[in-house]
C-alpha positions, 0 to 999 in steps of 0.5 A, spaced: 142 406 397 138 402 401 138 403 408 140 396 410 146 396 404 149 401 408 148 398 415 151 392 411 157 394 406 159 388 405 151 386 401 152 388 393 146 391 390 148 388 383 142 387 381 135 391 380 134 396 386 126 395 385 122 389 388 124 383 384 118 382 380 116 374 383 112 371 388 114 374 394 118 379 392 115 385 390 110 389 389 107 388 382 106 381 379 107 382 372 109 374 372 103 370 368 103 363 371 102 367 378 097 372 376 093 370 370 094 364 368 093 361 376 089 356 374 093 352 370 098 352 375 097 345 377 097 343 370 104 346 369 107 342 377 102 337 379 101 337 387 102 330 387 109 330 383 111 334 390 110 327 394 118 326 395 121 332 394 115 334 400 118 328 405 125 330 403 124 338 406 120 335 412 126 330 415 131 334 413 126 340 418 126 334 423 133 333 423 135 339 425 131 341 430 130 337 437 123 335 435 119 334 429 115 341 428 108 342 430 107 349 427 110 350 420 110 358 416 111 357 409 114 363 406 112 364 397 108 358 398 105 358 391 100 353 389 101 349 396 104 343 393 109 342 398 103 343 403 099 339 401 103 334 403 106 337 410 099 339 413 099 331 415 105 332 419 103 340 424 099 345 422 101 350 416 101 357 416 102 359 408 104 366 405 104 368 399 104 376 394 100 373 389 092 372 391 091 368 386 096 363 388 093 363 395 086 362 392 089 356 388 092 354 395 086 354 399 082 349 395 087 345 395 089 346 402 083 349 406 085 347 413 091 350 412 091 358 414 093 363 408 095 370 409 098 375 403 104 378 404 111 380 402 116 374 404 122 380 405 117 384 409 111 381 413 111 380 421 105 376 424 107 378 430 108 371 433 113 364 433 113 358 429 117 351 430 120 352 423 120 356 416 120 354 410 122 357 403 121 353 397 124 355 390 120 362 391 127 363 394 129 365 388 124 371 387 131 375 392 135 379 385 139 382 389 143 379 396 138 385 399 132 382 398 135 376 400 137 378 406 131 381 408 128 374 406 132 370 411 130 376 416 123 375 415 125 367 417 128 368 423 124 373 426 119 367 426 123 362 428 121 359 436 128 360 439 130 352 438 127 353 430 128 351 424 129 355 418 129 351 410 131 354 404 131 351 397 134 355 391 133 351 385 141 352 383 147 356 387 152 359 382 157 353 382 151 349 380 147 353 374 147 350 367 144 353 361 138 348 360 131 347 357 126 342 360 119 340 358 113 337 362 105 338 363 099 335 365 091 333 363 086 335 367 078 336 367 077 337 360 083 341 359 091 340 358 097 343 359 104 342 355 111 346 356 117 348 354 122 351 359 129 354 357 134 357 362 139 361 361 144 367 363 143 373 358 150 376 364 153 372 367 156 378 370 150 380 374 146 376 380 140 374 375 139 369 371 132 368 367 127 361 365 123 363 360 117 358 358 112 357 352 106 355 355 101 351 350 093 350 354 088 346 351 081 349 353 075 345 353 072 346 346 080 343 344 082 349 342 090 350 343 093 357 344 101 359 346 102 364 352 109 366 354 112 367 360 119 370 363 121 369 370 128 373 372 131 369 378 137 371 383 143 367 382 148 367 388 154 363 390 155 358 396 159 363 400 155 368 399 149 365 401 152 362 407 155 370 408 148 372 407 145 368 413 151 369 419 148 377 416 140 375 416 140 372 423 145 376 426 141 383 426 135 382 426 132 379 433 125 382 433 123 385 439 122 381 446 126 376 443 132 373 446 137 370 441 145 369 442 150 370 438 151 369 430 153 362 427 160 362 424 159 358 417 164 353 413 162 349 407 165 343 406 168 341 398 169 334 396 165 331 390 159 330 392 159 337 396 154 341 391 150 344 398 152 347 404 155 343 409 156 345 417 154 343 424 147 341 425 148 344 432 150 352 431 151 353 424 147 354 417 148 347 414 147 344 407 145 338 405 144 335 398 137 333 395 138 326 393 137 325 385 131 322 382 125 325 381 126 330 386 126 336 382 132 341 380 134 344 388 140 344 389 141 346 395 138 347 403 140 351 409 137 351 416 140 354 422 136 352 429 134 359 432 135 357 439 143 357 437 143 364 434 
């Protein structure tokens, strides 16, 4: 058993034991979007597509802490779309496992700082302002992994910071579903079909697979696919899972107080999590429109913990 379960019983380990196979979390990248097909990532989600959605993650970080941040440490930044458009606000440190993604970041974003590193294990050694995890979140197959994720966040928290996180669906919210999209570039273009689905409903997992058609230069069109294995977790377990990730694990030399206590607030509009902004991990809702498929956020301000 992994030594962190058996401190923490009441984390299931349902799902696979090995590294989730995404960005930031494991090892191995057997994921083609991250790996071989980096360079088409922004055909497939376009930097610029992430305007509101970017706007909406940075007043929410805003609101919840006592100041806007100055220095922001994003956690599976991926291409770098969402930091595109937050480096104009503080200064952004990015992480991310595949280096591919992070060399696809660094020409978007060179004025920002990339390091490689696994968002359930790295330490940098140093504080920020605030913590963001986009949808890279849902790489955490099992509450484990998600655990060590929301730890990884808080160790990096300014006593007085902000944590985000931003799963794409909570259990309450996960529907069966197929989406498409793409866009043209320089000589090339780009076309998809996503299909999400939930081969066991029992476990913590759930899969998208994708069908990419690419068009090179010379026009040629070939079709690749790609499976992607994501976790699926409920809302009271997510608000557990933070009380347990920012509860025990204060690294050294820092001073943090007492875990929060959680509530979620039902009502027909509660599809996120919803507590006091002063002492407790909160959700709020993405409003709807062009802002993607997120579900759910959750922040904390460290300071309170």
């Amino acid at each position: 058993m992994d030594e962190r379960a058996s401190q923490h019983p009441e984390l299931t380990t349902s799902g696979p034991q090995s590294p989730a196979q995404g960005p930031g979390a494991g090892n191995a990248l057997p994921l083609r979007m991250y790996t071989g097909l980096a360079p088409w990532f922004h055909l497939l989600t376009a930097p610029a597509d992430y305007a509101e959605e970017a706007a909406f993650y940075w007043n929410a970080i805003c609101s919840a802490g006592s100041a806007p941040p100055r220095t922001l440490l994003e956690l599976g930044s991926g291409g770098g779309n969402n930091a595109s458009h937050m480096k104009a606000h503080c200064r952004l440190t990015l992480v991310d496992l595949s280096p591919q993604m992070l060399a696809l970041s660094r020409s978007l974003n060179p004025e920002c700082e990339h390091l490689m590193g696994d968002m359930r294990s790295v330490r940098l050694g140093r504080l920020f302002d605030a913590v963001f995890i986009h949808d890279a979140i849902c790489y955490m197959l099992t509450e484990v992994d998600l655990e060590r994720a929301i730890q990884t966040a808080y160790v990096h928290c300014k006593p007085g910071g902000v944590a985000l996180f931003a799963p794409d669906v909570v259990r309450e919210t996960f529907r069966v579903s197929t989406d498409h999209g793409g866009h043209d570039g320089a000589g090339r273009a780009m076309r998809y079909l996503e299909w999400t689905w939930d081969p066991d409903p029992d476990d913590s997992t759930y899969l998208t697979d994708f069908a990419y058609l690419l068009r090179d230069e010379k026009g040629e069109v070939r079709v690749e696919m790609d499976r992607h294995q994501l976790g699926l977790f409920a809302r009271a377990d997510w608000l557990r899972i933070i009380r347990i990730g920012c509860g025990s694990s204060a690294a050294p030399g820092l001073s943090h107080g007492p875990s929060p206590s959680c509530t979620a607030r039902s009502g027909p509009e509660s599809r996120c999590f919803s507590a006091s902004s002063l002492a407790r991990p909160k959700e709020i809702r993405c409003p709807g429109g062009s802002i993607g498929s997120s579900e759910m956020t959750a922040w904390w301000p460290v300071g309170l913990i």
